[in-house]
C-alpha positions as CSV (number, residue, x, y, z in Angstrom):
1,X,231.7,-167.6,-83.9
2,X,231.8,-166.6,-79.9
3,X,227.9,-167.5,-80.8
4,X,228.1,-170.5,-82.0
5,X,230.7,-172.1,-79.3
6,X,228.0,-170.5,-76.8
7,X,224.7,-172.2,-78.3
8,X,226.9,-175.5,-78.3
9,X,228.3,-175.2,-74.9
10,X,224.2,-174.4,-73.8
11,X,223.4,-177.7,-75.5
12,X,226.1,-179.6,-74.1
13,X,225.4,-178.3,-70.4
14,X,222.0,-179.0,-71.2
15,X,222.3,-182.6,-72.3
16,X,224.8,-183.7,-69.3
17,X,222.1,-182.0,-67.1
18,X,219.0,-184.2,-68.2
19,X,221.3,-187.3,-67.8
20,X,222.4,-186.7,-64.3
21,X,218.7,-185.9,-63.6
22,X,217.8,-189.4,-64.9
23,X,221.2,-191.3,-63.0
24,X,221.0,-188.8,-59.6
25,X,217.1,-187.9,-59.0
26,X,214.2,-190.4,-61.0
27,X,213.3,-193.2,-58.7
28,X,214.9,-196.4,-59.7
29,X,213.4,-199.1,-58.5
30,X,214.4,-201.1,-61.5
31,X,217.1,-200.7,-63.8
32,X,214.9,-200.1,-66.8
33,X,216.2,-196.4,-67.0
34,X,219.3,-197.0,-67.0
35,X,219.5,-200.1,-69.6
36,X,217.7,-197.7,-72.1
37,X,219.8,-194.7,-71.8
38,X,223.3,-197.5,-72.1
39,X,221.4,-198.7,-75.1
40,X,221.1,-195.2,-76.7
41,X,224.9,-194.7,-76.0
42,X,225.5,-197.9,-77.3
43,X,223.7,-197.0,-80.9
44,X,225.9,-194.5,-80.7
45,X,229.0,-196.7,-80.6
46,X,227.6,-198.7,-83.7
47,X,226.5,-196.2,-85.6
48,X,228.6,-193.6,-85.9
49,X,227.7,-193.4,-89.6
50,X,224.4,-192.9,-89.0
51,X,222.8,-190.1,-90.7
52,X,220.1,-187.7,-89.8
53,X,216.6,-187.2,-92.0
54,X,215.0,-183.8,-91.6
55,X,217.1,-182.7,-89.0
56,X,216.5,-186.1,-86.3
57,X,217.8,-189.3,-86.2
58,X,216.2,-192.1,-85.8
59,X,216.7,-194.9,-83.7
60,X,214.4,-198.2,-84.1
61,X,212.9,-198.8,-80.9
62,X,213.8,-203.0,-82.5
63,X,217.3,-201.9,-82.2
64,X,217.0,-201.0,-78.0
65,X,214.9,-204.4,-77.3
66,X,218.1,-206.5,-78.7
67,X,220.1,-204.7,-76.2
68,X,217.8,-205.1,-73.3
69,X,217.2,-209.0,-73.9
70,X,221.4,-209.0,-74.3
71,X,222.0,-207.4,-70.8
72,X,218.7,-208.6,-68.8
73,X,220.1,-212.7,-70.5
74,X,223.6,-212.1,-68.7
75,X,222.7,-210.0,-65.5
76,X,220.3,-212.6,-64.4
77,X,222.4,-215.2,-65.7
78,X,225.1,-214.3,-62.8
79,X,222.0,-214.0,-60.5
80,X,222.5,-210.3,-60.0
81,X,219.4,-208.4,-59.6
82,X,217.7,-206.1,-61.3
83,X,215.0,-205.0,-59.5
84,X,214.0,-204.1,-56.0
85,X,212.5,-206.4,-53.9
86,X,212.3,-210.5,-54.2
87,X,210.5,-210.4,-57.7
88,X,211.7,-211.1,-61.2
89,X,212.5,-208.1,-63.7
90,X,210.2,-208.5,-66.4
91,X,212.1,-208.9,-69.4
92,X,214.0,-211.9,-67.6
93,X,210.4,-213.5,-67.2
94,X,209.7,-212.9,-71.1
95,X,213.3,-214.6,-72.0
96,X,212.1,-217.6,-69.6
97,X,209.2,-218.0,-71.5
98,X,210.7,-217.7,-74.9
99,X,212.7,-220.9,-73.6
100,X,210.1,-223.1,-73.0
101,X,208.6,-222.6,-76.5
102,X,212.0,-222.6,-78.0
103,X,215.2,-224.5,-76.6
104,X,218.8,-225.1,-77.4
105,X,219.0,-221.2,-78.4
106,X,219.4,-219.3,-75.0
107,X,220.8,-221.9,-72.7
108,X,220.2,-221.4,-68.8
109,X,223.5,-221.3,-67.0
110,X,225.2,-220.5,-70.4
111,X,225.6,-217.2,-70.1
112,X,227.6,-217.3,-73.1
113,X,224.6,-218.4,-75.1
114,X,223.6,-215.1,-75.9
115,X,225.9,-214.8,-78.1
116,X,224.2,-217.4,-80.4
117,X,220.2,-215.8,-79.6
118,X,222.4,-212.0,-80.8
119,X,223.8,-214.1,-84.0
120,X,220.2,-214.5,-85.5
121,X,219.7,-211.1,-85.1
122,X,221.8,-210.0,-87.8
123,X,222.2,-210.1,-91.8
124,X,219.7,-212.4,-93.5
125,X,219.6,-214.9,-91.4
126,X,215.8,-216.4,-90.1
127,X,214.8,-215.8,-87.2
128,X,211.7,-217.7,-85.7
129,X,208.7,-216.7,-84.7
130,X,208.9,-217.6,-80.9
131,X,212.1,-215.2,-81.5
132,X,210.1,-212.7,-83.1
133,X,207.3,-212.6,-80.1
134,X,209.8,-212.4,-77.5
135,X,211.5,-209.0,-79.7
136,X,207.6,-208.1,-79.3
137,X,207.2,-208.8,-75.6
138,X,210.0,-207.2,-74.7
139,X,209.4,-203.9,-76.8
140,X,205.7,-203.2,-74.8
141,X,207.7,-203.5,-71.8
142,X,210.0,-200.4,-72.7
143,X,207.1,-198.6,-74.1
144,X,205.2,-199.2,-70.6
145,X,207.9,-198.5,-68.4
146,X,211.1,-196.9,-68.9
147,X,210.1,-194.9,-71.8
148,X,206.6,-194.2,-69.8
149,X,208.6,-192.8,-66.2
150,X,212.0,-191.3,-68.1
151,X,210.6,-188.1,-69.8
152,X,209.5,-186.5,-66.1
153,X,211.7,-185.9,-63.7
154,X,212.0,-183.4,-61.0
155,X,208.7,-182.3,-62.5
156,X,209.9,-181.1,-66.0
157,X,210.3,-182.7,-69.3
158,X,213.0,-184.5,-70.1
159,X,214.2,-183.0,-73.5
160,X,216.5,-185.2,-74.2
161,X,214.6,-187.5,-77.2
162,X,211.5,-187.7,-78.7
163,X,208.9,-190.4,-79.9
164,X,208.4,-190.5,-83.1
165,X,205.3,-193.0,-84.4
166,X,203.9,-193.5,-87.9
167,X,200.6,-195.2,-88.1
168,X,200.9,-198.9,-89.7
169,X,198.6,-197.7,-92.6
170,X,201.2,-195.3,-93.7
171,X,204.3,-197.6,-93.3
172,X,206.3,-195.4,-96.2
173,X,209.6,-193.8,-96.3
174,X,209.6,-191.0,-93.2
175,X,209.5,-187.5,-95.0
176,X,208.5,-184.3,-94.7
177,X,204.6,-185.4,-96.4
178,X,204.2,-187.9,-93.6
179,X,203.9,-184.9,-91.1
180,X,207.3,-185.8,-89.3
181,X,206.9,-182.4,-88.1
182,X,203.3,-182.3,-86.5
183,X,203.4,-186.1,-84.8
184,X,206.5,-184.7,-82.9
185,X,204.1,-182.4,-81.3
186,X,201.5,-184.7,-80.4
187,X,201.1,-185.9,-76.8
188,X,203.7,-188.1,-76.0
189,X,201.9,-190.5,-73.9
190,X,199.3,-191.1,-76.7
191,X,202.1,-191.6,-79.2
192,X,203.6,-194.4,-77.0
193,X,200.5,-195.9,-75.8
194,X,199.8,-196.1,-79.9
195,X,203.5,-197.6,-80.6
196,X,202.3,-201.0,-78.9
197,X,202.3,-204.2,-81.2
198,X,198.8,-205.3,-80.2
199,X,197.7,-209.3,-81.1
200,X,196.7,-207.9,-84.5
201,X,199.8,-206.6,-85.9
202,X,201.4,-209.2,-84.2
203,X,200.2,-212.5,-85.5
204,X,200.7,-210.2,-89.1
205,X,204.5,-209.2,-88.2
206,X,205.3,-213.5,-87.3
207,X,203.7,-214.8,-90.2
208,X,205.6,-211.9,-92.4
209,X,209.0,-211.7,-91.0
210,X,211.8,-214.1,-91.7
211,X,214.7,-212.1,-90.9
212,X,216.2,-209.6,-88.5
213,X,215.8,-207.1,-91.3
214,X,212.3,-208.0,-92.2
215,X,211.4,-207.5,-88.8
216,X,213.4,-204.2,-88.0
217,X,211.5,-203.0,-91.6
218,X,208.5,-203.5,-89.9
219,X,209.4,-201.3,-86.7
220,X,207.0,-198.0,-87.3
221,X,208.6,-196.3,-83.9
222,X,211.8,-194.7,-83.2
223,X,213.3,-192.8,-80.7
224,X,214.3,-189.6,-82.1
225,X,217.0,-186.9,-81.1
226,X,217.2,-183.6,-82.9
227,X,220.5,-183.7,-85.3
228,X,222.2,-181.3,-82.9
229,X,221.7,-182.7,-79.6
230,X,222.6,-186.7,-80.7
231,X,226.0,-185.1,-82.4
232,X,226.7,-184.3,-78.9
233,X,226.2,-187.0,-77.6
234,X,227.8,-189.3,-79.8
235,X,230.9,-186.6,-79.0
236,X,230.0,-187.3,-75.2
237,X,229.9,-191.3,-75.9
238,X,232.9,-192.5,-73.6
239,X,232.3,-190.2,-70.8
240,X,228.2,-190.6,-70.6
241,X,228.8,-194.8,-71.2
242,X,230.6,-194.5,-67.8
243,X,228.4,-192.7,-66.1
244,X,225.7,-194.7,-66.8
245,X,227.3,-198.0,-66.4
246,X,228.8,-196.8,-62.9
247,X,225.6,-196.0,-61.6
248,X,224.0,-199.5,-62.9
249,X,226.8,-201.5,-61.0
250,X,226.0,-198.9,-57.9
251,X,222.0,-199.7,-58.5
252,X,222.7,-203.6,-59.0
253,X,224.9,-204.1,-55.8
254,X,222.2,-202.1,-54.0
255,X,219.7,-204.2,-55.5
256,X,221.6,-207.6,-54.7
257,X,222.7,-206.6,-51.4
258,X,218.5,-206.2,-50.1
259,X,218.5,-209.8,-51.8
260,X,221.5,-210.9,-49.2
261,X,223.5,-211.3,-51.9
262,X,227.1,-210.2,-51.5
263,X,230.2,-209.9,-53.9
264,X,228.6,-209.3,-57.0
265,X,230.9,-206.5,-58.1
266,X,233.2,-208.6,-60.2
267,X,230.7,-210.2,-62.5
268,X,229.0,-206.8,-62.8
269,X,232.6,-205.3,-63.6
270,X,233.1,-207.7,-66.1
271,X,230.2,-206.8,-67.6
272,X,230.5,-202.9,-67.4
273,X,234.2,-202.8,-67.9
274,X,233.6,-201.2,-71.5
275,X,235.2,-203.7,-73.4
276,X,232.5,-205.0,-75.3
277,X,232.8,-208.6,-76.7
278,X,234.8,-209.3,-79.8
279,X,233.5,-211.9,-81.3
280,X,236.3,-214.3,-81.1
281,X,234.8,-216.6,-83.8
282,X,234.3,-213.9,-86.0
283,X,238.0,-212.9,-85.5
284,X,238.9,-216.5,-86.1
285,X,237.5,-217.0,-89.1
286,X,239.2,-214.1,-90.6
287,X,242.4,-214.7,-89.1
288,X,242.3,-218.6,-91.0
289,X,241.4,-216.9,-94.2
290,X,244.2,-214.5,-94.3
291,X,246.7,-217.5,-93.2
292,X,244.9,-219.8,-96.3
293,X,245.4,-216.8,-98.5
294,X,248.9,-215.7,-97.9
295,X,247.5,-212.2,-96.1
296,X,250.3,-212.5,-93.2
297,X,252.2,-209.1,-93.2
298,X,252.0,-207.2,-90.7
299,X,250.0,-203.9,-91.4
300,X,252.2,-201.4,-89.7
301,X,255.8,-203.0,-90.3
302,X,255.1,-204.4,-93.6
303,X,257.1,-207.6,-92.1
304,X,255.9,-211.1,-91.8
305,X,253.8,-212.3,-88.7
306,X,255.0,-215.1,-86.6
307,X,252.9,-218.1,-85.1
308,X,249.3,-217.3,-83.9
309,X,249.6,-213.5,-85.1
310,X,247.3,-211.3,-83.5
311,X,244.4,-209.4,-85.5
312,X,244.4,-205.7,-84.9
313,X,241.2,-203.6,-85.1
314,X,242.4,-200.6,-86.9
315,X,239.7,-198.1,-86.1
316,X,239.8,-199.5,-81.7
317,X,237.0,-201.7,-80.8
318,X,236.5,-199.7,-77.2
319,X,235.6,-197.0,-79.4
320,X,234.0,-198.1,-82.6
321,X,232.6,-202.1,-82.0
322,X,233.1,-203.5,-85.2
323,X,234.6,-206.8,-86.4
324,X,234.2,-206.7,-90.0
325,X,237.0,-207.5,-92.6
326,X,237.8,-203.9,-93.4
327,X,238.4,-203.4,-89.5
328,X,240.6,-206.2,-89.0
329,X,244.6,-206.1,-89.8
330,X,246.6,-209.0,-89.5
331,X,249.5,-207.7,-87.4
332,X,253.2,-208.9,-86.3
333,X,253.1,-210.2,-82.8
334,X,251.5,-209.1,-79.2
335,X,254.2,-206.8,-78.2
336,X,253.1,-204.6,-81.7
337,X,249.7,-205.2,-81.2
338,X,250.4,-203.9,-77.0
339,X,251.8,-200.6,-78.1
340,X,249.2,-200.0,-80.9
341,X,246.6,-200.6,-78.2
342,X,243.0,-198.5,-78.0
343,X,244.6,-195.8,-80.1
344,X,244.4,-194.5,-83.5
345,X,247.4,-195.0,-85.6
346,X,248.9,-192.4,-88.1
347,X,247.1,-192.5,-90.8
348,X,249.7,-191.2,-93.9
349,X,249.8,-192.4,-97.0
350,X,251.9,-195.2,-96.5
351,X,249.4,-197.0,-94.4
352,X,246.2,-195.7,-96.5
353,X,248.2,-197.8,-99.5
354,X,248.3,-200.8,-97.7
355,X,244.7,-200.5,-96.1
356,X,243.1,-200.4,-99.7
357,X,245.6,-203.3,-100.5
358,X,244.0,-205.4,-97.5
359,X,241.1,-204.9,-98.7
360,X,241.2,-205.1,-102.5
361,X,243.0,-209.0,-101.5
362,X,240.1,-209.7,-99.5
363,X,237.7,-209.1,-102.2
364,X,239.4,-211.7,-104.5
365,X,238.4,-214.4,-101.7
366,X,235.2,-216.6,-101.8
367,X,234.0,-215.9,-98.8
368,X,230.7,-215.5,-96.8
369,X,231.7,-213.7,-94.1
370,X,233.6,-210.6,-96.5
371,X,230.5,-210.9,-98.6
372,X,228.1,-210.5,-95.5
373,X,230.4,-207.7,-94.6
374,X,230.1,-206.2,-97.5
375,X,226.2,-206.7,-97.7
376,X,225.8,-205.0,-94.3
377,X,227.9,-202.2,-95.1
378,X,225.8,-201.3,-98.2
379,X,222.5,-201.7,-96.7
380,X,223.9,-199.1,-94.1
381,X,225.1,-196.8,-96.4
382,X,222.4,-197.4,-99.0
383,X,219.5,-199.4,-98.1
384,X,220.3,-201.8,-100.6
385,X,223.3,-204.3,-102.2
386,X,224.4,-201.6,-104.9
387,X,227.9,-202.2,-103.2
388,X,227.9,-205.7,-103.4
389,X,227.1,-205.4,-106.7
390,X,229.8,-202.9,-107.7
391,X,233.2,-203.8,-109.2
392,X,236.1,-204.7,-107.3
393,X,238.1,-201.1,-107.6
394,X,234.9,-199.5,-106.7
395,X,234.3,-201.1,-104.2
396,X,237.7,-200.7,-102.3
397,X,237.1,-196.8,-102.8
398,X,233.7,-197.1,-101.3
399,X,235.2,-199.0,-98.9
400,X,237.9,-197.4,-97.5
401,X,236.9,-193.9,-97.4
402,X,234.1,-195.2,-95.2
403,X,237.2,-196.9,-92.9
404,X,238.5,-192.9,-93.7
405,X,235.8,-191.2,-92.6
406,X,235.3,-193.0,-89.7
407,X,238.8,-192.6,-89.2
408,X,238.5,-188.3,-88.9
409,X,235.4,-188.5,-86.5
410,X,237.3,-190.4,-84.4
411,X,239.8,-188.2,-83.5
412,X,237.8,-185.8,-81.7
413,X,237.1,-189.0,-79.1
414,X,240.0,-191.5,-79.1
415,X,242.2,-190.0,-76.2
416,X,245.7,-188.9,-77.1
417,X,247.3,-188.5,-79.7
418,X,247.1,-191.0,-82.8
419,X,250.0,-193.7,-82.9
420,X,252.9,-193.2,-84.5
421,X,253.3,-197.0,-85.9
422,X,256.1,-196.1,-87.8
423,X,258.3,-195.2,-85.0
424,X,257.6,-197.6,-82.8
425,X,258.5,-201.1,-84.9
């Protein structure tokens, strides 16, 4: 046992060393670093269901280019550098020319607009092909920079994460037979110089993909972390988040200051305040369905709501960033929905009851937004729509021990100690 708590606390040590290394000592004079490491953490936040294969997991290098193009649209948007100098940061330059061949999507000075470019990234629905060369544009420019200066610093590997790269004439399920072993162990530079979408595989990837999906199927590189050291992290979440985001508002004041621009620290706090967006259409919708429905009791009281009730994300959005059905609880007022706040509530069998009754009511609704819900959640836990597919009381099992299991890994990062609803109505 005293052996296992000291190989973790070596790991641990370990990991928080290579991060300060990359925030404290590698020469920024960009914020490319630092966007990719918030965009790791962020997978993190997403997908805390996600599950190793072989001992790694796997992150789509796709998945890290949606995050870049959302931050690079809104920091440039409030006219906050990124980049040292008078000169443009490269993915803002790709976005500008995305607009001229496409407009009406990302809208210049409409920050908000992102929103609507990150909505087409998502589910099944199309997304065109000026989108799809900008995802492309955007991904060489990780591959050539951050990912080509983060792995040495202070003159020593990072160990931090991997490459991983299969070959486009091998685009099959990762495994054991596809040598996921060996390519780890080839050079890293020739495995990211290889990763690039040349004109190729790029006219062949526009004409093919249709959808977000098709296009993330089509991602043959990932950025890979050994099953042990991306546990951690995803432990580590909340406290590496900050860290990074501190030291990109420190960075991007520097960076706007050489540019003689002065108080920018509120729109970069508003920003990097960790409270990601909620999707306040989203919660909208649901909020209208459950009012058309009759769904208007109150989750923790079991009493009716009054007037514009609040929707409560069970499972807190700071810590898990999801806005599905299962995640949202119609709840009795502000005041209730003020006390429950960021934290866990107590999760007996009372409330279990009336969390598979939410969602068993939900299912009886025609609805595309539950059934897209639905469809995403089975394509995460199953690569396909068996769920969808399933019957209703199946369904709500499947369902809600996912909201359970979530629930447990929680608790070992949600500070304090879970809510006790029941005593405070």
């Amino acid at each position: 046992m005293k052996s296992k708590m000291k190989d973790a606390k070596y790991i641990i040590m370990n990991i928080i060393k290579d991060i300060l290394n990359i925030l404290d000592y590698g020469k920024l004079t960009s914020t490319y670093k630092l966007c990719l490491l918030r965009s790791l953490i962020d997978y993190t936040f997403e997908n805390l269901d996600a599950r190793p294969k072989y001992g790694y997991y796997f992150i789509p290098l796709m998945e890290v280019t949606r995050k870049f193009i959302y931050y690079y649209w809104i920091l440039t948007e409030k006219g906050i550098p990124q980049i040292g100098g008078a000169k443009q940061v490269g993915v803002r330059t790709k976005i500008d020319t995305y607009i001229k061949k496409e407009s009406g999507v990302l809208i210049p000075e409409n920050e908000q607009s992102i929103f609507h470019f990150m909505s087409h990234l998502d589910d099944e629905k199309e997304i065109s092909p000026a989108m799809i060369d900008l995802m492309i544009e955007v991904r060489n420019i990780i591959l050539a920079m951050p990912l080509r200066y983060i792995p040495n610093l202070k003159g020593s590997n990072l160990k931090l994460f991997n490459l991983f790269y299969q070959p486009v004439s091998g685009e099959s399920e990762v495994s054991k037979d596809s040598g996921v072993y060996s390519l780890f162990s080839i050079d890293y530079d020739y495995t990211r110089e290889n990763a690039r979408i040349l004109s190729g595989r790029r006219t062949s990837i526009i004409q093919n993909a249709k959808t977000w999906k098709d296009l993330l199927d089509t991602e043959n590189t990932f950025i890979t972390f050994p099953e042990r050291i991306y546990e951690e992290i995803a432990e580590m979440r909340v406290l590496l988040r900050d860290s990074i985001s501190y030291r990109w508002i420190e960075k991007s004041m520097e960076f706007a200051k050489s540019s003689g621009r002065e108080n920018v620290f509120d729109d970069l706090s508003s920003l990097f305040d960790l409270k990601e967006t909620r999707d306040q259409n989203t919660i909208q919708h649901y909020k209208n369905v459950y009012r058309k429905h009759g769904l208007t009791i109150c989750i923790y009281s079991n009493s009716p709501c009054s007037g514009e009730f609040p929707l409560d994300h069970l499972l807190p959005y700071s810590f898990f960033p999801n806005n599905s059905f299962w995640n949202l609880y119609p709840i009795r007022d502000t005041s209730l929905n003020s006390k429950k706040s960021n934290h866990l509530p107590e999760l007996d069998e009372t409330l279990t009851q009336r969390i598979k009754s939410h969602i068993d009511k939900c299912l009886d609704f025609e609805d595309a937004f539950i059934q897209r819900d639905i469809r995403k959640l089975s394509y995460k836990l199953t690569s396909s729509d068996t769920i969808l597919k399933a019957a209703n009381t199946e369904k709500v099992e499947i369902i809600s021990n996912h909201i359970f299991n979530n629930f447990s890994k929680l608790k070992n990062i949600v500070p304090g100690d879970t809510w006790k609803y029941s005593q405070a109505l």
